[in-house]
PDB file of N, CA, C, O and CB in Angstrom:
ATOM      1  N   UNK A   1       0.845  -1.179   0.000  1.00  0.00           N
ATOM      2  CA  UNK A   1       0.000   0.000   0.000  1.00  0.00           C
ATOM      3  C   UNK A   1       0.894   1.247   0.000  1.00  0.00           C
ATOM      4  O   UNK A   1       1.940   1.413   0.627  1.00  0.00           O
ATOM      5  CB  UNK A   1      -0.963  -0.004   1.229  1.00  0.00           C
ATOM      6  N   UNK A   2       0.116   2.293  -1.033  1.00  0.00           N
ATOM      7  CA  UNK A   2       1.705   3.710  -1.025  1.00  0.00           C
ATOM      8  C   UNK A   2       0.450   4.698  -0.119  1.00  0.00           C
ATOM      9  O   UNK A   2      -0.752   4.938  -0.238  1.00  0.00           O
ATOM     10  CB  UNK A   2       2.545   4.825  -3.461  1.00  0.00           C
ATOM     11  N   UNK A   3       1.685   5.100   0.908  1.00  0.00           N
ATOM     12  CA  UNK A   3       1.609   6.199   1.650  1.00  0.00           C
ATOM     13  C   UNK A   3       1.119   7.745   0.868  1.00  0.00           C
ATOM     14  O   UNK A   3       1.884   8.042  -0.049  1.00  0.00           O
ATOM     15  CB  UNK A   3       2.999   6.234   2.249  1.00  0.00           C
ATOM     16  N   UNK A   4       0.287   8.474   1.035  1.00  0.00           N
ATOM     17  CA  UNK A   4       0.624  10.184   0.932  1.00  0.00           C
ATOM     18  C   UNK A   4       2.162   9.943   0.447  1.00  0.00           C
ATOM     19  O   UNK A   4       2.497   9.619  -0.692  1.00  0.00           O
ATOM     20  CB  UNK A   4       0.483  11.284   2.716  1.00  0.00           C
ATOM     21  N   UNK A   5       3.009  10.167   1.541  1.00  0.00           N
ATOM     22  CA  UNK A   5       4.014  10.284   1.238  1.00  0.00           C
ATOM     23  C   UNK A   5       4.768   9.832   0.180  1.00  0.00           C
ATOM     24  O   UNK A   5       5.427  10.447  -0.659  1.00  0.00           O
ATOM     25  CB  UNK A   5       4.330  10.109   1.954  1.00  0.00           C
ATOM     26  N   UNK A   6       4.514   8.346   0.396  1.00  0.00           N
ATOM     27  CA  UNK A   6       5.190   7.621  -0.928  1.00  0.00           C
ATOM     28  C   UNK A   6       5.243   8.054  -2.283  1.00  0.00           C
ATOM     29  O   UNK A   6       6.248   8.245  -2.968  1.00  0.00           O
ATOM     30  CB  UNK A   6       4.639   6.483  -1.142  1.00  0.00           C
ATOM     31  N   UNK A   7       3.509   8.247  -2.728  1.00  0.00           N
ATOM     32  CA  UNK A   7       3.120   9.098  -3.951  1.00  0.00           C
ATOM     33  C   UNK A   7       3.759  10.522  -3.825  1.00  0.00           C
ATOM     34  O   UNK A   7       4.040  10.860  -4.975  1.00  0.00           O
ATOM     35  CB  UNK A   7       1.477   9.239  -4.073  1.00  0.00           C
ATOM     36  N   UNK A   8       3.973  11.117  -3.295  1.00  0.00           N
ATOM     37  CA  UNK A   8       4.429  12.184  -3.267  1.00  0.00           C
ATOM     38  C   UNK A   8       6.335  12.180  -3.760  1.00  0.00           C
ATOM     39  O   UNK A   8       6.841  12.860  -4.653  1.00  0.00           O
ATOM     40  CB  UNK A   8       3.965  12.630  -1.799  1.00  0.00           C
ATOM     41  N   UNK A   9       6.714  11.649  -3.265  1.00  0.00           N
ATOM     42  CA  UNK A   9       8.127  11.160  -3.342  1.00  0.00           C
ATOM     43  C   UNK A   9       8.333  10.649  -4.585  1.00  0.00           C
ATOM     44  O   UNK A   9       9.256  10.952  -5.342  1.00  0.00           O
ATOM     45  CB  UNK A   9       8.488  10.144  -2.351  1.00  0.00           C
ATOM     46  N   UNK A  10       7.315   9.741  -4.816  1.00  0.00           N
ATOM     47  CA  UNK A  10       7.621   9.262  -6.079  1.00  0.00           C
ATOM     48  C   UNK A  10       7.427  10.683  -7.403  1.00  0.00           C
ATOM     49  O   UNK A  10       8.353  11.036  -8.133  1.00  0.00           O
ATOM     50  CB  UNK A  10       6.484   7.841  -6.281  1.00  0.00           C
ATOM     51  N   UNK A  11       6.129  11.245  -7.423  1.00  0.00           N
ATOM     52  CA  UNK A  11       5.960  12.386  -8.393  1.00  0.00           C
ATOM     53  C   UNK A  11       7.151  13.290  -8.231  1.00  0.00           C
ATOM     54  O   UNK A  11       7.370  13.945  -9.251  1.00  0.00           O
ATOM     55  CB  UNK A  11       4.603  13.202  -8.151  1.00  0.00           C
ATOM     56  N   UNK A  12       8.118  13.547  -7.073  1.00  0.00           N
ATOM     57  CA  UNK A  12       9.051  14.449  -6.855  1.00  0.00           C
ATOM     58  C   UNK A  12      10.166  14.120  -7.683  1.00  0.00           C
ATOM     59  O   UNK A  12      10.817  14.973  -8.285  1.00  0.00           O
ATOM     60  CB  UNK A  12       9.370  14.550  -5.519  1.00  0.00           C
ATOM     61  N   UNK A  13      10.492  12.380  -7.735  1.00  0.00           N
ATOM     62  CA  UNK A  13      11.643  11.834  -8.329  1.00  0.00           C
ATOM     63  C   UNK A  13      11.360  11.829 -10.118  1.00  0.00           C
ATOM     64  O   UNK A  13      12.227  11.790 -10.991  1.00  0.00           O
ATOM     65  CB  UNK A  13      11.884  10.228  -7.606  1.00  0.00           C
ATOM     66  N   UNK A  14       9.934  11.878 -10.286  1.00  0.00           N
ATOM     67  CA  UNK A  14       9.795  11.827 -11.517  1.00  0.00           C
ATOM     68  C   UNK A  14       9.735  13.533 -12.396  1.00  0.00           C
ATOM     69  O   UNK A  14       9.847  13.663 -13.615  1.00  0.00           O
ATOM     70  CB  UNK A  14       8.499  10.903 -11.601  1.00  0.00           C
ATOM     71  N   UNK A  15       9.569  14.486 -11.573  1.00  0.00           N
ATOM     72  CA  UNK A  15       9.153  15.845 -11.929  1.00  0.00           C
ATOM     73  C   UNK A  15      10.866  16.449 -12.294  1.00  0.00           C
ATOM     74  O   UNK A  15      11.750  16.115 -11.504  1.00  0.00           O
ATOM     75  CB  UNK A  15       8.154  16.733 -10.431  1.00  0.00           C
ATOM     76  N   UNK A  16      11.156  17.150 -13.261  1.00  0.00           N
ATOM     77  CA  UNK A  16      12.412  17.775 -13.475  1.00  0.00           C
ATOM     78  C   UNK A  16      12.988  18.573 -12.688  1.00  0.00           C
ATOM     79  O   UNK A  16      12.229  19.533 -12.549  1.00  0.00           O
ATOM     80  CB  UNK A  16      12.429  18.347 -14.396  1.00  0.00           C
ATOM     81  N   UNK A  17      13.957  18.720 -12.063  1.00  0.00           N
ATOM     82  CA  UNK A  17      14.771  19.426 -11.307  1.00  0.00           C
ATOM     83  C   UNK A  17      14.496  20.839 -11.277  1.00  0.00           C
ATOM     84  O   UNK A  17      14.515  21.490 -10.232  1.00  0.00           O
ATOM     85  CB  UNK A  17      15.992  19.199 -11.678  1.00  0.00           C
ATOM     86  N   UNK A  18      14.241  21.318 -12.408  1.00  0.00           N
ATOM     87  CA  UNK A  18      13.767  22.600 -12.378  1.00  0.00           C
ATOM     88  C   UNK A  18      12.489  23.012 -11.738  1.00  0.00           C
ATOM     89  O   UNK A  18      12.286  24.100 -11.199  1.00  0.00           O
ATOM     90  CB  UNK A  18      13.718  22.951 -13.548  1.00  0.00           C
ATOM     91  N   UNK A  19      11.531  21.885 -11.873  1.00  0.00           N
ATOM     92  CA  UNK A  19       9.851  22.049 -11.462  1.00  0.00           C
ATOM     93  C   UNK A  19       9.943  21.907  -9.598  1.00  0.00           C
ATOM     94  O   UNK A  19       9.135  22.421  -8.825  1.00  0.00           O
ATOM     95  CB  UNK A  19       8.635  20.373 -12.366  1.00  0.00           C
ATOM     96  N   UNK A  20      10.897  21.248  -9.291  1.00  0.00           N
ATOM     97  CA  UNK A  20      11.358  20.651  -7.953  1.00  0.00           C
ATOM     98  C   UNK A  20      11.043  21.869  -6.591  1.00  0.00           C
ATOM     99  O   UNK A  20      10.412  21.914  -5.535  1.00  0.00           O
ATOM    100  CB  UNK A  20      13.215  20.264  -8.148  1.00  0.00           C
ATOM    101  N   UNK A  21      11.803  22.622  -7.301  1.00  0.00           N
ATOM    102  CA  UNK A  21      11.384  23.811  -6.457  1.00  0.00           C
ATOM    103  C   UNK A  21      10.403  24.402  -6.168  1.00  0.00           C
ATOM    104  O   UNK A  21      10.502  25.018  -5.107  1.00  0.00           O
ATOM    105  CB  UNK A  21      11.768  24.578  -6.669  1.00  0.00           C
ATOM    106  N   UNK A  22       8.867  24.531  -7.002  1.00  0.00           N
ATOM    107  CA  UNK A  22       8.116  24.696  -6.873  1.00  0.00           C
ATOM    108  C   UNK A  22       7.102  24.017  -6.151  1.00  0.00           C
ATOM    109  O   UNK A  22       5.886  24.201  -6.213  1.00  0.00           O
ATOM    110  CB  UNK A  22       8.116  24.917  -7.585  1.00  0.00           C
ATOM    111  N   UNK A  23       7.843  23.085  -5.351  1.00  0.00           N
ATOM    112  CA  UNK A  23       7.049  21.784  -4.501  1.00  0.00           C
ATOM    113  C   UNK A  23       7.659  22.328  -3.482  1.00  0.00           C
ATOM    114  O   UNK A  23       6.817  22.754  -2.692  1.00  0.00           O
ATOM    115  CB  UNK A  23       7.310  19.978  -4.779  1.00  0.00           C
ATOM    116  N   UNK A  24       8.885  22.540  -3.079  1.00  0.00           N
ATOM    117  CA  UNK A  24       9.596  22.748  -2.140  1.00  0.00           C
ATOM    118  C   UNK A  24       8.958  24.359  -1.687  1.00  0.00           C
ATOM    119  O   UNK A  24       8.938  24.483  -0.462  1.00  0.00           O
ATOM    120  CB  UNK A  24      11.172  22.532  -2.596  1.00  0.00           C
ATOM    121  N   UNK A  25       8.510  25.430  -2.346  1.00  0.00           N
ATOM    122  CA  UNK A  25       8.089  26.601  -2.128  1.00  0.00           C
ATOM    123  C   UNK A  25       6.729  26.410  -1.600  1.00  0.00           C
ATOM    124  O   UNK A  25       6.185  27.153  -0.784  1.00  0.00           O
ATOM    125  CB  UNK A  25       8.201  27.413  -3.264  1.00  0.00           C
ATOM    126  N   UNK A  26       6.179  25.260  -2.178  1.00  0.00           N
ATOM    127  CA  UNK A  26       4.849  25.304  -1.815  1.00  0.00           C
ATOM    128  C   UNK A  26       4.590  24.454   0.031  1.00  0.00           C
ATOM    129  O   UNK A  26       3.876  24.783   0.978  1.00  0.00           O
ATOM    130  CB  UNK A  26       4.006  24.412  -3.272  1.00  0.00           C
ATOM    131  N   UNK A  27       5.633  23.223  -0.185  1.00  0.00           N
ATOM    132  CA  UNK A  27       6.120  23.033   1.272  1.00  0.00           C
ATOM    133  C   UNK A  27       6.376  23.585   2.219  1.00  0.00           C
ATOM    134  O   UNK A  27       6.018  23.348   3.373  1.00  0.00           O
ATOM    135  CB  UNK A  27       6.832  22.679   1.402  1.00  0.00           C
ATOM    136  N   UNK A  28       7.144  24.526   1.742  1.00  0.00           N
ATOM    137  CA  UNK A  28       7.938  25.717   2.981  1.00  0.00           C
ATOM    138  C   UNK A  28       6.339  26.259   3.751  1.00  0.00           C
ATOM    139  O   UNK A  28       5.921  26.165   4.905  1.00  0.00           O
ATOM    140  CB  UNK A  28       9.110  27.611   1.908  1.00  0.00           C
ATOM    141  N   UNK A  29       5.674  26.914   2.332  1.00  0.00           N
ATOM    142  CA  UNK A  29       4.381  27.994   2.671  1.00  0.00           C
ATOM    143  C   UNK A  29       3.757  27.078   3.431  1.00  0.00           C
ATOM    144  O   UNK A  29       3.317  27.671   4.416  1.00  0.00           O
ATOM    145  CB  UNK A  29       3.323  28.653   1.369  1.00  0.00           C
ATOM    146  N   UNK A  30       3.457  25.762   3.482  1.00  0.00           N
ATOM    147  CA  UNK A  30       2.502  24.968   4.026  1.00  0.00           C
ATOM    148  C   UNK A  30       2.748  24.786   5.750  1.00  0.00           C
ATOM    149  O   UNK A  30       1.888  24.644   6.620  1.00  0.00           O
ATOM    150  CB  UNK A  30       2.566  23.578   3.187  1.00  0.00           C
ATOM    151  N   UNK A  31       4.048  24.839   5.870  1.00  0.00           N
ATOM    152  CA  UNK A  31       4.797  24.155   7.201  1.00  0.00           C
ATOM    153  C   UNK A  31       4.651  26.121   7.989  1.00  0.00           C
ATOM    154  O   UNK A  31       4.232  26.442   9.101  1.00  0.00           O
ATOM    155  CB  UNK A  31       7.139  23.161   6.730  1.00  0.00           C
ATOM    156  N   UNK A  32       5.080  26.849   7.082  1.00  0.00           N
ATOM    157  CA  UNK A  32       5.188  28.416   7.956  1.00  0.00           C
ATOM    158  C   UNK A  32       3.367  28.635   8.098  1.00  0.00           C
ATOM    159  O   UNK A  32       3.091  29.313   9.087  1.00  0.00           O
ATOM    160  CB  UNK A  32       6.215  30.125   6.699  1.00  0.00           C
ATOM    161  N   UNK A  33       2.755  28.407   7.695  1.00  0.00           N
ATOM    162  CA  UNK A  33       1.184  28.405   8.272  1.00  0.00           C
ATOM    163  C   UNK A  33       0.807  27.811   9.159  1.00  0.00           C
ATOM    164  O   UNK A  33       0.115  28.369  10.010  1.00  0.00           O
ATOM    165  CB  UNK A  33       0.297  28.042   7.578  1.00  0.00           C
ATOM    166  N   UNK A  34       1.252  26.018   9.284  1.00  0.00           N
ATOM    167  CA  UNK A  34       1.356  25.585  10.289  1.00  0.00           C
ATOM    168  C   UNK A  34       1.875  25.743  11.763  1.00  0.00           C
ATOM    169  O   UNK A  34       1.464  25.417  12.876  1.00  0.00           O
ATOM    170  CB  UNK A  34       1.599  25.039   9.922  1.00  0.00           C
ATOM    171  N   UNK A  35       3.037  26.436  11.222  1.00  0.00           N
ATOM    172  CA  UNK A  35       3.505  27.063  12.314  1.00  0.00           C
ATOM    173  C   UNK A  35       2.677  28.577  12.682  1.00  0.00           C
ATOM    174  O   UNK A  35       2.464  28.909  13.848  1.00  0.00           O
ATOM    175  CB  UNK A  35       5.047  27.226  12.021  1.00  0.00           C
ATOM    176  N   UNK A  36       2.479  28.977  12.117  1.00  0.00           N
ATOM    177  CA  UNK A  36       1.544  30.354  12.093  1.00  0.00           C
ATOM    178  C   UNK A  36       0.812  30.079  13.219  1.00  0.00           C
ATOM    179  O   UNK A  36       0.832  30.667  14.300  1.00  0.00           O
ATOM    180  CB  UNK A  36       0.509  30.661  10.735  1.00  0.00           C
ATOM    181  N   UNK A  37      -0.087  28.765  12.736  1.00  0.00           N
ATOM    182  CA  UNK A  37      -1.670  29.062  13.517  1.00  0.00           C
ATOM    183  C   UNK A  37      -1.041  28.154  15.325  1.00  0.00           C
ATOM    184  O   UNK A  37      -1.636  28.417  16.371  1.00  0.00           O
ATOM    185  CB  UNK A  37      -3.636  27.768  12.255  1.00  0.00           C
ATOM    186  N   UNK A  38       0.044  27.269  15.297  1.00  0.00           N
ATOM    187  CA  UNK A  38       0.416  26.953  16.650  1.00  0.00           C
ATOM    188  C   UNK A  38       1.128  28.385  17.417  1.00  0.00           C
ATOM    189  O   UNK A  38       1.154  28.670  18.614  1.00  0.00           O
ATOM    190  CB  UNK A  38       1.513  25.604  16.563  1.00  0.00           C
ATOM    191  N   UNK A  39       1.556  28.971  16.498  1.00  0.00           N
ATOM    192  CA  UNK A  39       1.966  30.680  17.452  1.00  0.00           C
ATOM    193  C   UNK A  39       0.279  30.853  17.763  1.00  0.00           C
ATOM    194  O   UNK A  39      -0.053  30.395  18.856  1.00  0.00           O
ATOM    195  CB  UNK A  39       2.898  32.569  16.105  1.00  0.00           C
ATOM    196  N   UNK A  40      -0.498  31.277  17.183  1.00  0.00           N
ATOM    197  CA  UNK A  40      -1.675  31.650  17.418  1.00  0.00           C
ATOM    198  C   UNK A  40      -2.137  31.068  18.556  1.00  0.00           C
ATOM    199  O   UNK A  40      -2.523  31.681  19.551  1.00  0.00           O
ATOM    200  CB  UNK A  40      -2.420  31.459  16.435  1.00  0.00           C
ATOM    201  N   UNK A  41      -2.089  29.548  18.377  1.00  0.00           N
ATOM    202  CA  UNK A  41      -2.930  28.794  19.739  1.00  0.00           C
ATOM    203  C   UNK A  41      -1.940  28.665  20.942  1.00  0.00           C
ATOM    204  O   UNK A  41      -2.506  28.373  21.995  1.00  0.00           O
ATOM    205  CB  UNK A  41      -3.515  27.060  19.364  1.00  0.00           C
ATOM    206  N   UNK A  42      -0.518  28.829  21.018  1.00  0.00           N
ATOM    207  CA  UNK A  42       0.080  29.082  22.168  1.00  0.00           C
ATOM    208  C   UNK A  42      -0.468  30.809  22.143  1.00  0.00           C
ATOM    209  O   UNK A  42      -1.154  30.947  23.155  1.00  0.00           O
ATOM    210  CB  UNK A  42       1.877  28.651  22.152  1.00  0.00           C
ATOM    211  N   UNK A  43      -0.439  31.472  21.754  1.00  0.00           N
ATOM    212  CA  UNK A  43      -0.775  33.397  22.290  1.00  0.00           C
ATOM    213  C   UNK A  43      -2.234  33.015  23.105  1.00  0.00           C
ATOM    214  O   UNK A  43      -2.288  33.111  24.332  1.00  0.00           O
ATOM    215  CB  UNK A  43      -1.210  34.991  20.441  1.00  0.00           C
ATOM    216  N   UNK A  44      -3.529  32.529  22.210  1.00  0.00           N
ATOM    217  CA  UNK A  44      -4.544  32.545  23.315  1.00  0.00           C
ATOM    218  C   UNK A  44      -4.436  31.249  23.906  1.00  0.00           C
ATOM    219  O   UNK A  44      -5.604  30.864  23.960  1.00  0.00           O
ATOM    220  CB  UNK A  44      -6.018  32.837  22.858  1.00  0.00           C
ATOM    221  N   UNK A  45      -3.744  30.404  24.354  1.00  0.00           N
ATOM    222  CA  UNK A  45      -3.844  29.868  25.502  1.00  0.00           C
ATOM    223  C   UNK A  45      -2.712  31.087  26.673  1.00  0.00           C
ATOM    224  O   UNK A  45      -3.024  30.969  27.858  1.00  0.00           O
ATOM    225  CB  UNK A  45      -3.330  28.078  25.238  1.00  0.00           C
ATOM    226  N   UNK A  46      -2.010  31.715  26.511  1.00  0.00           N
ATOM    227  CA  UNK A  46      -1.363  32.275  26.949  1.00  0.00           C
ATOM    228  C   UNK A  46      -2.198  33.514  27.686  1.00  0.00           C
ATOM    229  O   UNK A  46      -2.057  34.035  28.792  1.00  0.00           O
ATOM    230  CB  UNK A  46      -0.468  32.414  26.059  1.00  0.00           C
ATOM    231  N   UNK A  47      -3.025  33.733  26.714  1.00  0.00           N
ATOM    232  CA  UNK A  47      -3.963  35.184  27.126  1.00  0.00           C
ATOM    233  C   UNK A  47      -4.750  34.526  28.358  1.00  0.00           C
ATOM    234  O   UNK A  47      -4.550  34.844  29.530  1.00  0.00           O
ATOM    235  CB  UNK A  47      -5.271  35.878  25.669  1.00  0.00           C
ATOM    236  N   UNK A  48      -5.633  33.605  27.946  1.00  0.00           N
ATOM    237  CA  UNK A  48      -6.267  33.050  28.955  1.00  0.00           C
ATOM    238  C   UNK A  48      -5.550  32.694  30.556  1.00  0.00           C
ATOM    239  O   UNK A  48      -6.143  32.778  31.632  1.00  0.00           O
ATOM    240  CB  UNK A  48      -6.707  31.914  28.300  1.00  0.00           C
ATOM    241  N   UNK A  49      -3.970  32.240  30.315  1.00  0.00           N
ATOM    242  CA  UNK A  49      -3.823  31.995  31.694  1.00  0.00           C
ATOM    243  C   UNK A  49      -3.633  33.431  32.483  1.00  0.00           C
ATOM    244  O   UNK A  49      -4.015  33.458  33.653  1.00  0.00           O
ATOM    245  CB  UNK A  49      -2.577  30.994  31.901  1.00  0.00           C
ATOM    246  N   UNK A  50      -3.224  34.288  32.073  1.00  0.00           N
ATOM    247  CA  UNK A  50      -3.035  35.958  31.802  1.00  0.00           C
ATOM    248  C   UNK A  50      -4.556  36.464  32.481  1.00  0.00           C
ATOM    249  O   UNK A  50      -4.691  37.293  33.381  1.00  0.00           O
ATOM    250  CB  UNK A  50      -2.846  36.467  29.747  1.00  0.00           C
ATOM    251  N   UNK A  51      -5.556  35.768  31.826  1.00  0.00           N
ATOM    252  CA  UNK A  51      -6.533  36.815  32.491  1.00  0.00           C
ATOM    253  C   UNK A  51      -6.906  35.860  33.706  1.00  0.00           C
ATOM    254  O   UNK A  51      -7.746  36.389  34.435  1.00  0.00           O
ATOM    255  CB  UNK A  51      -7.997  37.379  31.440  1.00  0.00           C
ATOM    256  N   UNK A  52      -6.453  34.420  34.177  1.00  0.00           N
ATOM    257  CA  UNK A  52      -6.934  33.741  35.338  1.00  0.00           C
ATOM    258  C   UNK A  52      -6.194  34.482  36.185  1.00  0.00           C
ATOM    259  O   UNK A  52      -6.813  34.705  37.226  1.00  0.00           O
ATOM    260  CB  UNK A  52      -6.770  32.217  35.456  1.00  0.00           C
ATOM    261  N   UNK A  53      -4.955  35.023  36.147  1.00  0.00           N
ATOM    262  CA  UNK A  53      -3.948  35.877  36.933  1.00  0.00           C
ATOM    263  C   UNK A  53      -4.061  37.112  37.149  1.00  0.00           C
ATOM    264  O   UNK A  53      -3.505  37.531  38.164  1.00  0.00           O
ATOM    265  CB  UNK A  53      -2.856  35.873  36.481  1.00  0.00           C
ATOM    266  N   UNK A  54      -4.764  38.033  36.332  1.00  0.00           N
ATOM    267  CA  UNK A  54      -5.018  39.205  36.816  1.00  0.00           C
ATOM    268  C   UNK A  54      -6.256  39.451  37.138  1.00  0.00           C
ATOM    269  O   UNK A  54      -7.352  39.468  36.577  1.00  0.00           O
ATOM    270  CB  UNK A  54      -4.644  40.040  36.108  1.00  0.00           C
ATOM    271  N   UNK A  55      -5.628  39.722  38.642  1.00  0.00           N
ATOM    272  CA  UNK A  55      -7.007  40.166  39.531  1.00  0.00           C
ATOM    273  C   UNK A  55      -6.553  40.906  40.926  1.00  0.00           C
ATOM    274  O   UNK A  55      -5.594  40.582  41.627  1.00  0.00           O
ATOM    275  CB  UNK A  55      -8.014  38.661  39.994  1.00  0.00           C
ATOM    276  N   UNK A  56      -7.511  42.018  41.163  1.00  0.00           N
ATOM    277  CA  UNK A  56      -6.763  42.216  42.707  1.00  0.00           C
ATOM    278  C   UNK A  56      -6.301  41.758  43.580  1.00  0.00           C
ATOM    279  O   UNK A  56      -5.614  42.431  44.348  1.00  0.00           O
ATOM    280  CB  UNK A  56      -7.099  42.542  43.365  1.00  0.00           C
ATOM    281  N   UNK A  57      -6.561  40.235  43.790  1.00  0.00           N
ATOM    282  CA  UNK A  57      -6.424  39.310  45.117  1.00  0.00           C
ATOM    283  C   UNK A  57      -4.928  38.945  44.631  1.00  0.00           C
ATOM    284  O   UNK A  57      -3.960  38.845  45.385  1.00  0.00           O
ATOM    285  CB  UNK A  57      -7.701  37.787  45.356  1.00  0.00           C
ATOM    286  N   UNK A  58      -4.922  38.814  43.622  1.00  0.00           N
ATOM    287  CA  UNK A  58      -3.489  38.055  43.227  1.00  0.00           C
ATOM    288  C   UNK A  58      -2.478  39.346  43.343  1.00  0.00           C
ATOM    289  O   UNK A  58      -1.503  39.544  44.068  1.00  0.00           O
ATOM    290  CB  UNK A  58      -3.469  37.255  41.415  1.00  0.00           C
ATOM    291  N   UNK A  59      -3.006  40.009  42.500  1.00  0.00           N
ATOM    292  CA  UNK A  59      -2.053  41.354  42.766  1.00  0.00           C
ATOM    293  C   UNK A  59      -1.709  41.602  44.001  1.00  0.00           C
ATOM    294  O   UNK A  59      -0.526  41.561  44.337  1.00  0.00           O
ATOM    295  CB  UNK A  59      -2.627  42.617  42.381  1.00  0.00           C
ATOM    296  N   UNK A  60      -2.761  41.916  44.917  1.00  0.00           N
ATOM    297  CA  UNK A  60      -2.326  42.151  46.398  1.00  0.00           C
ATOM    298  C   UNK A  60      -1.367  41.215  46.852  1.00  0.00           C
ATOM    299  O   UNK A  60      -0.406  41.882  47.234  1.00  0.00           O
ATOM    300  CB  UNK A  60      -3.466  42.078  47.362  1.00  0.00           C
ATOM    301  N   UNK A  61      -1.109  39.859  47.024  1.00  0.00           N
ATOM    302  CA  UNK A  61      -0.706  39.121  47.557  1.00  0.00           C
ATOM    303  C   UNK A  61       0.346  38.879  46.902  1.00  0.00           C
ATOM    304  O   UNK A  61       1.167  38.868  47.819  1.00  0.00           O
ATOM    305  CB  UNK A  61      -1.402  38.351  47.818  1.00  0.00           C
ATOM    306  N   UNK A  62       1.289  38.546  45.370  1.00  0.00           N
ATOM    307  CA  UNK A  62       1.838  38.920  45.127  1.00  0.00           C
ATOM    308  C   UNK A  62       2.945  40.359  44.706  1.00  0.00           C
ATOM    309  O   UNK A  62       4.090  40.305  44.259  1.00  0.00           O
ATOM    310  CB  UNK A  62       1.439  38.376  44.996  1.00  0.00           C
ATOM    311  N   UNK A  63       2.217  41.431  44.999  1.00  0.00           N
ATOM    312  CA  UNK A  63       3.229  42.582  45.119  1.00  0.00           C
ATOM    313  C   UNK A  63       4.425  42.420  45.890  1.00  0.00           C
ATOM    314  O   UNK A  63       5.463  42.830  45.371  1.00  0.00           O
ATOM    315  CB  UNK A  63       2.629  43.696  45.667  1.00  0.00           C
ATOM    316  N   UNK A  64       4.490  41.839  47.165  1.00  0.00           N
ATOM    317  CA  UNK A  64       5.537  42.145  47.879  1.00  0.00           C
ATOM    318  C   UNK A  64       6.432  40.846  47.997  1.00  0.00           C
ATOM    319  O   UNK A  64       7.127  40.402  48.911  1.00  0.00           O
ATOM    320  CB  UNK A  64       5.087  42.722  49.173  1.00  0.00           C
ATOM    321  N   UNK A  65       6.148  40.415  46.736  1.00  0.00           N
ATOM    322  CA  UNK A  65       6.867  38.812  46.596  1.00  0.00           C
ATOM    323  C   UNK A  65       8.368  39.074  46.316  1.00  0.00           C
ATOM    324  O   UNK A  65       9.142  38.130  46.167  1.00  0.00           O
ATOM    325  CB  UNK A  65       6.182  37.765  45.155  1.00  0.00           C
TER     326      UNK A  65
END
């Protein structure tokens, strides 16, 4: 049975060296989005622990830490 991958690998070995790059550009864009939207979901999980923490009680009690 061929993998995603496999087929993919294989069309890469068969596509001309010149066309090659245009897989590889389209890779890059695919993986920096991916990474995009995990910045995104670490920022609001980040916001959220951010607003469990700010509050007067905490403030008070931490100031003089």
């Amino acid at each position: 049975m061929n993998t995603t991958k496999d087929r993919l690998l294989k069309i890469i070995d068969e596509i001309p060296e010149r066309e090659v790059d245009k897989i590889l550009d389209f890779a890059e864009y695919l993986k920096a989005k991916r990474d995009e939207n995990v910045s995104e979901e670490l920022t609001k999980a980040s916001e959220s622990s951010l607003e469990f923490w700010d509050n007067d009680i905490d403030d008070k009690i931490w100031s003089n830490v």
